[in-house]
C-alpha positions, 0 to 999 in steps of 0.5 A: 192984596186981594182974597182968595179962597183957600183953595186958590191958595193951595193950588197956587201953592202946589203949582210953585212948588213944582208938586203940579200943573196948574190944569191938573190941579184946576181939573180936581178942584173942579171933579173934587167940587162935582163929586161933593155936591154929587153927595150932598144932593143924595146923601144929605137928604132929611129922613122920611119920619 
């Protein structure tokens, strides 16, 4: 059986069980991953001393 990110797993998940679409699942997987490297790039920065 092959791997699969958890993520996949979860979708995969809602989609069976009628919780979700898969495109709308996909869609805030994508807006969920841009929102979080939107963070880290300007939040997780080393302070100036």
């Amino acid at each position: 059986m092959p791997r699969r990110s958890r993520g996949a797993e979860v979708i995969e998940a809602r989609v069976r069980g009628g919780i979700h679409t898969r495109p709308a699942d996909l869609a805030g997987a994508e807006i969920g991953r841009n929102v979080a490297a939107y963070v880290v790039a300007r939040h997780f920065r080393p302070s100036a001393p």
